[in-house]
C-alpha positions, 0 to 999 in steps of 0.5 A: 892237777897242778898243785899250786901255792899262792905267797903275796901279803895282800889277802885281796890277791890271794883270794882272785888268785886262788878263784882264778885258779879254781875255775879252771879243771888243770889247778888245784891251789893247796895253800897260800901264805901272807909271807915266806916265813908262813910259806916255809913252814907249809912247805915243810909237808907241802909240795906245790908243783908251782908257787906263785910270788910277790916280792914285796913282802913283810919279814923276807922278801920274794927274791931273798925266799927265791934264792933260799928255796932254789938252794934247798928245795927247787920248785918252778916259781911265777913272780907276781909282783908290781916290784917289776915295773918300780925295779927292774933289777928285781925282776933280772934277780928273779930270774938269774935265782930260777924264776920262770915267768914274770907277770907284773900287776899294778899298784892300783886296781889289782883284783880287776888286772888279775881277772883280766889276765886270767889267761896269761896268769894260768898259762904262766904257771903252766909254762912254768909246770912244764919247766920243773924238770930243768928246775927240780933235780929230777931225771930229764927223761921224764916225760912232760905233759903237753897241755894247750893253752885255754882258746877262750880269747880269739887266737888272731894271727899275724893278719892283723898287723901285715898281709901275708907275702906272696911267695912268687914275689921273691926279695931281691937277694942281697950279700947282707943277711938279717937274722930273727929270733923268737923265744918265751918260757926259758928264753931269757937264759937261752938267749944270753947263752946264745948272743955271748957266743957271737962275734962282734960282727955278727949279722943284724938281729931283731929278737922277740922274747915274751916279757913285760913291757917294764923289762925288756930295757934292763934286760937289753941292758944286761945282755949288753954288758956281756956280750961282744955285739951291740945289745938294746932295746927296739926303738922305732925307725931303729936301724938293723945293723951288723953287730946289733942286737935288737930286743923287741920292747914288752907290750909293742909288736916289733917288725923288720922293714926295709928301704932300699939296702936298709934294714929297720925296725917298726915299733908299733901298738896292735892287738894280741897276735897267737896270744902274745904282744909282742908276737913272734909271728908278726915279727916272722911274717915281716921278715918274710914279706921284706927280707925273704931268703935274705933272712935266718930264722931262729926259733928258740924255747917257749910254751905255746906256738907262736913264731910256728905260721911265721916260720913257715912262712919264711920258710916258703919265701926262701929263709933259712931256719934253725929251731932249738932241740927238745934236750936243751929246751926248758919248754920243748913248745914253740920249737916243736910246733914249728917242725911240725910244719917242716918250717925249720930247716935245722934242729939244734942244741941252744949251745950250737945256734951261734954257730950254725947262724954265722955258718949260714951268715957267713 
C-alpha cells in the first residue's frame, strides 16, 4: 500500500482525491490538511510515502512547504494545482525544489477534471513512489517495486496517428542525422543534464517529455538559457535543424517529417497513444517511417512504457539507439522496456548520452 497525504485548502478536492484513491487496491490515503501548517504538524508522527500538493494555499504556500520539506524531511511529492497553467514559473519552482510530477487541474469544474484524470492522477503518485529512493536519503539498492500502470482505458498504439513502416522500404541515407528522444518521470532534469552537455552544433533534435500543455514553453524556455543549442517549443512546420532543440508541446502529439533533404516537424491533435499525448511512440514511429537509419533514438527515464514499440521499430529501419542505465534513472520504466526488446543498441549513464549521440552523429 502506498500510503498517501492529501494538502489542498479546498475540501471538494480532498474529498475526490481521497475517493479516488480509495477505489484503487495499491492507496491508502492516511491524511489530508487544508494547509502546510496542518500538514506539519501531521507529519510530525506521519510518514506518507507521497504527498500530493497545491500551491495556492492560506498561511504558506505550496512551493514555500516544498522547499522547506525537501530541506528537513524529503518525501516524492505530485503537485496538483491550477497555479500551473496562470504561472508557469510555479511549476519550473516545483520541480528545481524536488517535485516528481505536475498534474494541472482547472479553476473551474475541478471534482469532474479529477474523476476524469483518475488514471493519470493514480499513475502519477505511482511514478513518484518509485521515485523516493532518488528523493528520500536512503540507500540506492533497495529494490523498487514494478507496478503497472491500470489497463482500464484502451492502450492505443501509434496506429492511430501513422501506419507502421515497411522495413524493406529503406530511407534513402543521407550525411545529416536527426536525433529523437523520449522521456517521463525524472525527465525534466535529465534532459537538462543532457542538452547542456552538447556542443552548439550538435544534430536536430525532436524531444518528448510527459508534461502539461501549459509547461512545455517555459520549460523550453529555461533549457535555452542554459544551454549552448537552440532550445524551443515545436511549432508546426518547424524545421529540424543543426543546433536546435525542439521540446514536443503538452496536449499536442509531435512527429518528424521529411521533404526532400528537409527535416520538420508535424504539430498535431490525436487520441491518447500507449496512455500519453504527446507519446513517445508516435514521434518514434515517424522517425522510423521518414529518417530510418538516419535517425538516433535516445530513450531516457520515465514510468510506463512508451517509446519501447517505437524504438524497435527504429531499430528494424536501421536507427541507432541509445537507452538511459538503471543507475542513473529516477524510474528505470521506459528505458527497461525498450531493452527488453533488444530496441537499443546501447545502454548508458544519463551523464554519457551527449557523448555517445555525437559519437554516432559525428
Amino acid at each position: 500500500m502506498i500510503k498517501v497525504m492529501i494538502i489542498d485548502d479546498s475540501a471538494v478536492v480532498r474529498e475526490t482525491l481521497s475517493q479516488i484513491l480509495s477505489q484503487e487496491k495499491d492507496f491508502e490515503v492516511i491524511a489530508t490538511a487544508g494547509d502546510p501548517i496542518i500538514a506539519q504538524k501531521k507529519l510530525a508522527t506521519l510518514e506518507p510515502d507521497v504527498i500530493v500538493l497545491d500551491i495556492e494555499m492560506p498561511r504558506m504556500d505550496g512551493i514555500t512547504f516544498l522547499r522547506q520539506l525537501m530541506s528537513t524531511k524529503p518525501v516524492p511529492v505530485v503537485i496538483c494545482s491550477s497555479m500551473i497553467e496562470t504561472g508557469s514559473d510555479n511549476a519550473v519552482n516545483a520541480l528545481q525544489y524536488g517535485a516528481v510530477e505536475l498534474i494541472q487541474k482547472p479553476k473551474m469544474g475541478t471534482k469532474h477534471f479529477l474523476e476524469e484524470s483518475s488514471i493519470h492522477i493514480c499513475d502519477a503518485i505511482k511514478g513518484a513512489y518509485l521515485a523516493r529512493s532518488k528523493v528520500k536519503r536512503i540507500a540506492h539498492n533497495v529494490a523498487e517495486p514494478q507496478y503497472k500502470p491500470s489497463d482500464v482505458q484502451p492502450k492505443l498504439s501509434a496506429d492511430v496517428m501513422m501506419e507502421k513502416p515497411d522495413p524493406s522500404h529503406m530511407v534513402l541515407d543521407t550525411t545529416e542525422k536527426v536525433v529523437v528522444v523520449g522521456a517521463s518521470t525524472g525527465g525534466t532534469e535529465a534532459l537538462r543534464v543532457f542538452l547542456e552537455m552538447l556542443p552548439a552544433n550538435a544534430p536536430g533534435m525532436v524531444i518528448v517529455q510527459h508534461m502539461p500543455e501549459n509547461f512545455t514553453k517555459s520549460f523550453a524556455e529555461r533549457l535555452d538559457t542554459l544551454c549552448k543549442v537552440n532550445v524551443k517549443e515545436a511549432e508546426n512546420n518547424d524545421s529540424v535543424i543543426r543546433g536546435r532543440v525542439l521540446i514536443a508541446p503538452g496536449n499536442k502529439h509531435t512527429l518528424l517529417k521529411r521533404s526532400g533533404a528537409r527535416y520538420y516537424v508535424e504539430v498535431k491533435d490525436g487520441p491518447l497513444v500507449s496512455r500519453h499525448r504527446p507519446s513517445v511512440d508516435v514521434l518514434f514511429r515517424s522517425a522510423s517511417r521518414y529518417a530510418g537509419k538516419n535517425a538516433v533514438g535516445v530513450i531516457m527515464t520515465g514510468m510506463g512504457d512508451d517509446g519501447a514499440k517505437g524504438m524497435l521499430e527504429m531499430h528494424e529501419m536501421g536507427a541507432f539507439n541509445i537507452a538511459q542505465d538503471e543507475k542513473s534513472c529516477v524510474v528505470f520504466g521506459m528505458p527497461a522496456e525498450a531493452i527488453k526488446l533488444n530496441a537499443a543498441d546501447e545502454v548508458v549513464s544519463l551523464e554519457k548520452i551527449a557523448e555517445e549521440v555525437m559519437r554516432h552523429c559525428n
